[in-house]
VMD Tcl script that builds the backbone (N, CA, C; Angstrom):
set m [mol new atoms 342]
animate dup $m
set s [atomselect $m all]
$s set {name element resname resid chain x y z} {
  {N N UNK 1 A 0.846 -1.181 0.000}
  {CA C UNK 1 A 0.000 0.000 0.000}
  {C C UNK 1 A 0.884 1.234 0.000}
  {N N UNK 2 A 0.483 2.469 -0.792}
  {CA C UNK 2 A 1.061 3.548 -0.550}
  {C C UNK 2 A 0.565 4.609 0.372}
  {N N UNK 3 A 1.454 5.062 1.256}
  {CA C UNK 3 A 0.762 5.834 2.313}
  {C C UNK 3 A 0.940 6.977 1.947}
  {N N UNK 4 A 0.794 8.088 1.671}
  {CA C UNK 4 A 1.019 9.564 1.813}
  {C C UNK 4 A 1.199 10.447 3.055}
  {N N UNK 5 A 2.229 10.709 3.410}
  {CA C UNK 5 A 2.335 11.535 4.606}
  {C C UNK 5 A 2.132 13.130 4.186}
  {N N UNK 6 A 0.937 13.549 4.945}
  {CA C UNK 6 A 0.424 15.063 4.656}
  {C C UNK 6 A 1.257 15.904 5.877}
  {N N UNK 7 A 1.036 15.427 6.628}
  {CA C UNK 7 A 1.664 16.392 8.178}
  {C C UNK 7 A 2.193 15.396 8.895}
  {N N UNK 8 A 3.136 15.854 9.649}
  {CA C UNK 8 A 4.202 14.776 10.519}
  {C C UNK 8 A 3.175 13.747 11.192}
  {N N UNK 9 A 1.844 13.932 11.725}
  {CA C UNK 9 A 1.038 13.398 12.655}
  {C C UNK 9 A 0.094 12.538 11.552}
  {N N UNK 10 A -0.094 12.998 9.910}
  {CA C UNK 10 A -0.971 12.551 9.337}
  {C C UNK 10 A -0.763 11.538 7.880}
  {N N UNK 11 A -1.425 10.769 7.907}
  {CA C UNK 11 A -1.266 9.881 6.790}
  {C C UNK 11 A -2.405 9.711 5.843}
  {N N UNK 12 A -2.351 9.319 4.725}
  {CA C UNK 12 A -3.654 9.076 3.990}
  {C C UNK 12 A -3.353 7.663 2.972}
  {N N UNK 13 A -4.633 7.049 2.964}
  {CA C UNK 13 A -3.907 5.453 1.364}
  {C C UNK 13 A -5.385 5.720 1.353}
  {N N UNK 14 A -5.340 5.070 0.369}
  {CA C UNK 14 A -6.294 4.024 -0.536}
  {C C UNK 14 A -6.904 2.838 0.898}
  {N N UNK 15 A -7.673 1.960 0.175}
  {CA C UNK 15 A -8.387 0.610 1.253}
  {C C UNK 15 A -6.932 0.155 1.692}
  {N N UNK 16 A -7.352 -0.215 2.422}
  {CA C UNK 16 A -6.371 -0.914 3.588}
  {C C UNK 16 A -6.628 -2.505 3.477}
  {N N UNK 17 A -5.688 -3.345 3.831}
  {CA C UNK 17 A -6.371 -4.744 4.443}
  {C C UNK 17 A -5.271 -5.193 5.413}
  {N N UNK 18 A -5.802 -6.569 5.430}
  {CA C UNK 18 A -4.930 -7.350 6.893}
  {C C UNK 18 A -3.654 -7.526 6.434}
  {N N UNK 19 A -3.131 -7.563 5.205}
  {CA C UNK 19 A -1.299 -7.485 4.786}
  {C C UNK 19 A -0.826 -6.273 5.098}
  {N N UNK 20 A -1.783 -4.893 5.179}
  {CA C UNK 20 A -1.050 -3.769 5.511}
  {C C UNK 20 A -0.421 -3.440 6.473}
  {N N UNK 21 A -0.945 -4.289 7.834}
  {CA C UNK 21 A -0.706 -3.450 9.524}
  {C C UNK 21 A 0.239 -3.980 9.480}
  {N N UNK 22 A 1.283 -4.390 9.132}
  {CA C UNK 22 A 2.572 -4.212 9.796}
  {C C UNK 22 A 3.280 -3.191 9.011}
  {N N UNK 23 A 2.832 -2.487 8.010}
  {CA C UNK 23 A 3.312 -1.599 7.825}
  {C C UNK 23 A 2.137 -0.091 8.081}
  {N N UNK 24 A 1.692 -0.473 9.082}
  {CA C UNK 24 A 1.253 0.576 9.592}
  {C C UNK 24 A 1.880 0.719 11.158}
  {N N UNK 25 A 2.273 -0.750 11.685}
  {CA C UNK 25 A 3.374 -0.846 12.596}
  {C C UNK 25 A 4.741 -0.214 12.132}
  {N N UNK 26 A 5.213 -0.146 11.212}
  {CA C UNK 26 A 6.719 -0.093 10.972}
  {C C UNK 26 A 6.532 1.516 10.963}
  {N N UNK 27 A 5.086 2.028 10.172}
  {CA C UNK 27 A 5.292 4.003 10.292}
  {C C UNK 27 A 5.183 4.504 11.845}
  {N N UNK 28 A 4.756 3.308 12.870}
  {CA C UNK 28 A 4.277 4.193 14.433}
  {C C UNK 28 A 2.760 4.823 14.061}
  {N N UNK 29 A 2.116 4.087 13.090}
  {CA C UNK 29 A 0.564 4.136 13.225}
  {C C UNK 29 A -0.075 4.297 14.481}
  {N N UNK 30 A -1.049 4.635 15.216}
  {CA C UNK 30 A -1.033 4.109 16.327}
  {C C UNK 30 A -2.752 4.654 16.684}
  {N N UNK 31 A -3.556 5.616 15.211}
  {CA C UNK 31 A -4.834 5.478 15.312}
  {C C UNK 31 A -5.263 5.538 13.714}
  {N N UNK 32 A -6.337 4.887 13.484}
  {CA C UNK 32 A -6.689 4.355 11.765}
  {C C UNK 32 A -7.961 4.834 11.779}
  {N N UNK 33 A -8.712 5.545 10.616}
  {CA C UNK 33 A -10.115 6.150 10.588}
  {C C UNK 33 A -10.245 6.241 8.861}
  {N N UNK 34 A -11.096 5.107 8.803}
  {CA C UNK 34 A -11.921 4.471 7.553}
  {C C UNK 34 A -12.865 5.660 7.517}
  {N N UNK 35 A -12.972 6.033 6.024}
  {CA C UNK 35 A -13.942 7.236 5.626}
  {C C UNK 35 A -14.954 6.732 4.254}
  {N N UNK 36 A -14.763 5.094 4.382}
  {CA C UNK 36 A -15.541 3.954 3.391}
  {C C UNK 36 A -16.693 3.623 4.330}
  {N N UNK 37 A -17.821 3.910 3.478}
  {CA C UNK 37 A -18.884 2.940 3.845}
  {C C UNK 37 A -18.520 1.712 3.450}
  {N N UNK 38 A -19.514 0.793 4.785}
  {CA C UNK 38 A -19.014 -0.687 4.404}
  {C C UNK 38 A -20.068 -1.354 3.047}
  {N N UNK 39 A -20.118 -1.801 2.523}
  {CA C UNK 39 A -20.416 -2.563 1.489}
  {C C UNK 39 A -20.116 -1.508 -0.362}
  {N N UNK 40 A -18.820 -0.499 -0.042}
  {CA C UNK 40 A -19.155 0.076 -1.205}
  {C C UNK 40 A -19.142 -0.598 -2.172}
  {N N UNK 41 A -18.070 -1.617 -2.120}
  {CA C UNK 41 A -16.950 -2.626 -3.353}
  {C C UNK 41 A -17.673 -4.335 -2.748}
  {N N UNK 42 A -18.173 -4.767 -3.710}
  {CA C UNK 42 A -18.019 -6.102 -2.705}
  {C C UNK 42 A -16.807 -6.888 -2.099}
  {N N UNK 43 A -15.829 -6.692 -2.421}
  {CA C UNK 43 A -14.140 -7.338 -2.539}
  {C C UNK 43 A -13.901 -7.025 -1.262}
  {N N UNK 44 A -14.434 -5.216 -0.399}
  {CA C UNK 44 A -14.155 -4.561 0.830}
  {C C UNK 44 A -14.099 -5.490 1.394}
  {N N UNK 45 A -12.702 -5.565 2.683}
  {CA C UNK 45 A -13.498 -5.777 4.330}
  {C C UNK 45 A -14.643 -5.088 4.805}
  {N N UNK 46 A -15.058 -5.603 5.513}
  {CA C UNK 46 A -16.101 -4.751 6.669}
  {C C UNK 46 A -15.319 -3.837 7.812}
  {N N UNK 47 A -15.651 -2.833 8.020}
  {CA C UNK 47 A -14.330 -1.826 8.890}
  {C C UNK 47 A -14.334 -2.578 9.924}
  {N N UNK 48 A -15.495 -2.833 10.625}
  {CA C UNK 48 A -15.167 -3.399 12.291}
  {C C UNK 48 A -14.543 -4.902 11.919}
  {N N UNK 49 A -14.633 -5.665 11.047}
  {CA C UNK 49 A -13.439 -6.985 11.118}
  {C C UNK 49 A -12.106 -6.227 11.004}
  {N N UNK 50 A -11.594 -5.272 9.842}
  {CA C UNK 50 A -10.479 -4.887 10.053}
  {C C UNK 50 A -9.917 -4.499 11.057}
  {N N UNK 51 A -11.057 -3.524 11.843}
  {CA C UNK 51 A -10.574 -2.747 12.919}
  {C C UNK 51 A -10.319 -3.546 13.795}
  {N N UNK 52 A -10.838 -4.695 14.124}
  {CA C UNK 52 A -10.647 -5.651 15.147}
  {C C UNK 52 A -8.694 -6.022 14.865}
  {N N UNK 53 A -9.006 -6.450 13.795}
  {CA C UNK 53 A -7.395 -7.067 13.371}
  {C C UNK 53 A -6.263 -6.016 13.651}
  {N N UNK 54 A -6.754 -4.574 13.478}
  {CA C UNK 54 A -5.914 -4.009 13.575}
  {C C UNK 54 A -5.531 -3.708 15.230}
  {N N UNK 55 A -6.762 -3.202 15.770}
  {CA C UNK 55 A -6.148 -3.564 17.243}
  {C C UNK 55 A -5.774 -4.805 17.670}
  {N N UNK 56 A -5.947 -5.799 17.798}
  {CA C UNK 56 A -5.302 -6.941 17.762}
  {C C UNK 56 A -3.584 -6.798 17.821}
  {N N UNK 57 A -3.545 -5.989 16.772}
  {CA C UNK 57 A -1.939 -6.221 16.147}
  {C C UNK 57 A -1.444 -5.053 17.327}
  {N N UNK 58 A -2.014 -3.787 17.839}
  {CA C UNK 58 A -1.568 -3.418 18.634}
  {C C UNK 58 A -2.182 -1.674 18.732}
  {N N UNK 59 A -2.431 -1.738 17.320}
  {CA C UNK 59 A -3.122 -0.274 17.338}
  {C C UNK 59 A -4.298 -0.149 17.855}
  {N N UNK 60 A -4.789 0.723 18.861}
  {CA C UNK 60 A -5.760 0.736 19.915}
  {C C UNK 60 A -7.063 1.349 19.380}
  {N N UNK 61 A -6.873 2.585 17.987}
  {CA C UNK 61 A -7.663 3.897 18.217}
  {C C UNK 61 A -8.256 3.543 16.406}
  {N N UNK 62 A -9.435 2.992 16.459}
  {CA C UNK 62 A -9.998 2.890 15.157}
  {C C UNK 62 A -11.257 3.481 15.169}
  {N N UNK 63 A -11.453 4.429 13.960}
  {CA C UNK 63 A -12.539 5.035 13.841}
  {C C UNK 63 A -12.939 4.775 12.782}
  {N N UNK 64 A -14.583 4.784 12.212}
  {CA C UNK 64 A -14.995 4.556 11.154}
  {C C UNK 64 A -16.226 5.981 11.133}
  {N N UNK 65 A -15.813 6.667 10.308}
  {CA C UNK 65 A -16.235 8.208 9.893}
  {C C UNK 65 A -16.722 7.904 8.543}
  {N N UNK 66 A -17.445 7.289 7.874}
  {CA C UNK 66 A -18.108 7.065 6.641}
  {C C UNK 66 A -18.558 8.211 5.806}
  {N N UNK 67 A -17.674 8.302 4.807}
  {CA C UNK 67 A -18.113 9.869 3.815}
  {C C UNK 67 A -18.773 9.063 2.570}
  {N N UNK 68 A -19.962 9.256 2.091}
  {CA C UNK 68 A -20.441 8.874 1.134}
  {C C UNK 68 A -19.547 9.137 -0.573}
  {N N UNK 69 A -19.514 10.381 -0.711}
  {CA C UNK 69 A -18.972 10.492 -2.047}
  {C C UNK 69 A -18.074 12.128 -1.229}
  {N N UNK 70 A -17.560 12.859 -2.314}
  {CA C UNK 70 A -16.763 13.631 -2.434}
  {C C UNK 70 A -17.699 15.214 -2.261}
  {N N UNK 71 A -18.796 14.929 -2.348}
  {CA C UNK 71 A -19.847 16.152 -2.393}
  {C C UNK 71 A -20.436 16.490 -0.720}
  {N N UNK 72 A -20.756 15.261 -0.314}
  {CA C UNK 72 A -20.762 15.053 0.921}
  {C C UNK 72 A -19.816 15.617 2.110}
  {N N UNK 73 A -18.719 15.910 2.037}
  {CA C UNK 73 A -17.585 16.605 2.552}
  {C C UNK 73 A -18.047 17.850 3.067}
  {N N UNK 74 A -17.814 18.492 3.852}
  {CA C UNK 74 A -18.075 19.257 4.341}
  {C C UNK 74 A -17.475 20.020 5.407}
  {N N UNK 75 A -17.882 21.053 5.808}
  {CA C UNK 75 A -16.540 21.882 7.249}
  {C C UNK 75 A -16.864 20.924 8.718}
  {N N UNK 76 A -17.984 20.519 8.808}
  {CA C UNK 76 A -18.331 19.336 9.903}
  {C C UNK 76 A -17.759 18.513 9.946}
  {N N UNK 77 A -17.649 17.505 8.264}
  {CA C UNK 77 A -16.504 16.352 8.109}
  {C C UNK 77 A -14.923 16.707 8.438}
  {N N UNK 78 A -14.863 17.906 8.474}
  {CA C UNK 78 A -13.400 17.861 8.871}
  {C C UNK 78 A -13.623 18.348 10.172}
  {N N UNK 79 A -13.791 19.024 10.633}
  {CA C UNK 79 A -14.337 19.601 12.549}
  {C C UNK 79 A -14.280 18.012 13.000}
  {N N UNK 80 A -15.233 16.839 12.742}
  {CA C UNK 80 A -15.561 15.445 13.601}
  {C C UNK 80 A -13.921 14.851 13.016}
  {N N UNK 81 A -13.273 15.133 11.820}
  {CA C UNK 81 A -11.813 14.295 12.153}
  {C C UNK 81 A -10.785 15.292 13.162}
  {N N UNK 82 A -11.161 16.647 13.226}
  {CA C UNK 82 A -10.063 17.516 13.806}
  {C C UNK 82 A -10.440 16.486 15.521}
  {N N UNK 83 A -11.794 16.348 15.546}
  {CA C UNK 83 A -12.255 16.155 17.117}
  {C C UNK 83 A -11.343 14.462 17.484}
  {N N UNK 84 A -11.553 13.341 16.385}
  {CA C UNK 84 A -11.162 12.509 15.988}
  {C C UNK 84 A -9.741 12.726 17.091}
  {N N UNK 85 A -8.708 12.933 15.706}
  {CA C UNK 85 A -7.058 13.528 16.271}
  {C C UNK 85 A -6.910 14.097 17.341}
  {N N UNK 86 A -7.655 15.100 18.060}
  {CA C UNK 86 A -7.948 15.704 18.956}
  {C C UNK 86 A -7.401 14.324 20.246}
  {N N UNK 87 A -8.595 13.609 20.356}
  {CA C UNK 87 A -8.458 12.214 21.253}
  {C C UNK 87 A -7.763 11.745 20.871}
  {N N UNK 88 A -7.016 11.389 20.298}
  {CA C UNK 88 A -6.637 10.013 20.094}
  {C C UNK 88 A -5.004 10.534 19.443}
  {N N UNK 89 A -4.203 8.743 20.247}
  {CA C UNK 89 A -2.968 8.888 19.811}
  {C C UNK 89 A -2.275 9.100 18.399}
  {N N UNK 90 A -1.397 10.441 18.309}
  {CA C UNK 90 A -0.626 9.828 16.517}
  {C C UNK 90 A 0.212 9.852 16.381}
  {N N UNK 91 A 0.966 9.345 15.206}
  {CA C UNK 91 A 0.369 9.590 14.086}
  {C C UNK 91 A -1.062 8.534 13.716}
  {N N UNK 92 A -1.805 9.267 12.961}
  {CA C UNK 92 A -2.646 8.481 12.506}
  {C C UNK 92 A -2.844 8.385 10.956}
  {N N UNK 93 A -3.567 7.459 10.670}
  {CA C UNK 93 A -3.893 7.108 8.597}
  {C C UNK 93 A -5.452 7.077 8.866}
  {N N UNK 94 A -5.723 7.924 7.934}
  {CA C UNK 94 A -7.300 8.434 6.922}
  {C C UNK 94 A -7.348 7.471 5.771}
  {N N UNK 95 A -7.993 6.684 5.557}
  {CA C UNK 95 A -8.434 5.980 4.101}
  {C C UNK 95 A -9.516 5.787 3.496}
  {N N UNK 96 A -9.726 5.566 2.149}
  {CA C UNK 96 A -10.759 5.561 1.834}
  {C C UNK 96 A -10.366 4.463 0.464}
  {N N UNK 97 A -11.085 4.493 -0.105}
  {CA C UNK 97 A -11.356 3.513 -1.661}
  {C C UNK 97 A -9.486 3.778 -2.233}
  {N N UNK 98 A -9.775 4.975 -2.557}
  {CA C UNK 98 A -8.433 5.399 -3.178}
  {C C UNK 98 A -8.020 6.653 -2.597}
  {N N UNK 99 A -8.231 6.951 -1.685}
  {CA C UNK 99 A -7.566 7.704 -0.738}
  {C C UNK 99 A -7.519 9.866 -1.034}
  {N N UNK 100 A -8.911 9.136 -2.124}
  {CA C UNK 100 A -9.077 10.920 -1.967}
  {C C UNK 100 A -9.866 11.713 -1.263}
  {N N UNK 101 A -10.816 10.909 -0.593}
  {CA C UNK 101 A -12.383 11.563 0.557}
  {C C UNK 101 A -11.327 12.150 1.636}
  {N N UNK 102 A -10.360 10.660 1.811}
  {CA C UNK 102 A -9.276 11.206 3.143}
  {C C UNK 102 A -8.420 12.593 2.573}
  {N N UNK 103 A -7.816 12.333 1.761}
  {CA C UNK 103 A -7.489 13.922 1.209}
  {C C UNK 103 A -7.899 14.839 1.350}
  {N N UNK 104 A -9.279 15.145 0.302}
  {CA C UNK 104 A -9.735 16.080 1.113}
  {C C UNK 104 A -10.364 16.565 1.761}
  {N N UNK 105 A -10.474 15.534 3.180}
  {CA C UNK 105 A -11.183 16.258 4.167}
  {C C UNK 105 A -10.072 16.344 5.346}
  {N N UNK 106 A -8.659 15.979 4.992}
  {CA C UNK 106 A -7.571 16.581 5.606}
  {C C UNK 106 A -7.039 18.106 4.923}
  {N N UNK 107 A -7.321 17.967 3.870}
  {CA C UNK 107 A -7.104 19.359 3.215}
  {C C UNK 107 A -7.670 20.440 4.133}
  {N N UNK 108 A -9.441 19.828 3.713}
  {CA C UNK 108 A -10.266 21.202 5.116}
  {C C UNK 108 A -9.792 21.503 6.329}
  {N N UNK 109 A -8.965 20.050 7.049}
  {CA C UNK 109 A -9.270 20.316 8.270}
  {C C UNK 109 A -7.608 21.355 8.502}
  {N N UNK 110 A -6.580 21.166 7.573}
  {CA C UNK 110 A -5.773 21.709 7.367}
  {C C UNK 110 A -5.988 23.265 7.063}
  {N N UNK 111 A -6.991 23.854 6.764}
  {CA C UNK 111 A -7.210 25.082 6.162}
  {C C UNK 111 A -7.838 25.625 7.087}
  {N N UNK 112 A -8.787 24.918 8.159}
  {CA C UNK 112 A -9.421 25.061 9.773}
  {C C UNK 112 A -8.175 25.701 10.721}
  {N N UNK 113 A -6.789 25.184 10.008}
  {CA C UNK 113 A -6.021 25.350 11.559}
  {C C UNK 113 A -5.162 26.530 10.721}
  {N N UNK 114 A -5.404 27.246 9.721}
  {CA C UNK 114 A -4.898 28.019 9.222}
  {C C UNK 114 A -5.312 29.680 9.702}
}
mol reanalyze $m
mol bondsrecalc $m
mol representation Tube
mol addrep $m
């Protein structure tokens, strides 16, 4: 998987699966927030099996923030991830299908702290 590092604390990919977390171990991952509804793709995991696996492996802080499409986005969608980061340990990774909902609604929340 390719990760994109936006800010020292922030990451963004594409879907994730169970071959990824150790390389979400090796970046010091340490909170994950799915922005996929579950059944978009049939091929998807379901977030809460992943999320399970992923704490399992050691990462504690999984959120599932479901953005429908790219229109949907909004100054709220980024306010509930600023609140997100806020709690919770990081660095953390934003994903989505192909990793652009997480884009840009790190973009907004980036332009919030501006």
């Amino acid at each position: 998987m390719n990760f994109t590092q936006i800010s020292p604390d922030l990451y963004v990919s594409g879907q994730i699966s169970e071959d990824d977390i150790a390389d979400l171990l090796r970046l010091g991952i340490k909170t994950v927030i799915c922005h996929r509804l579950d059944g978009e793709d049939e091929n998807q995991p379901v977030f809460a099996d992943l999320a399970a696996k992923i704490r399992a492996a050691g990462i504690e802080h999984t959120y599932h923030q479901p953005i429908a499409n790219v229109a949907a986005i909004s100054q709220d969608t980024a306010l509930l991830l600023q609140h997100i980061l806020q709690e919770s340990e990081l660095p953390a990774l934003a994903f989505c299908r192909s990793g652009r909902r997480s884009a840009i609604v790190c973009s907004l929340l980036r332009n919030l702290d501006d």
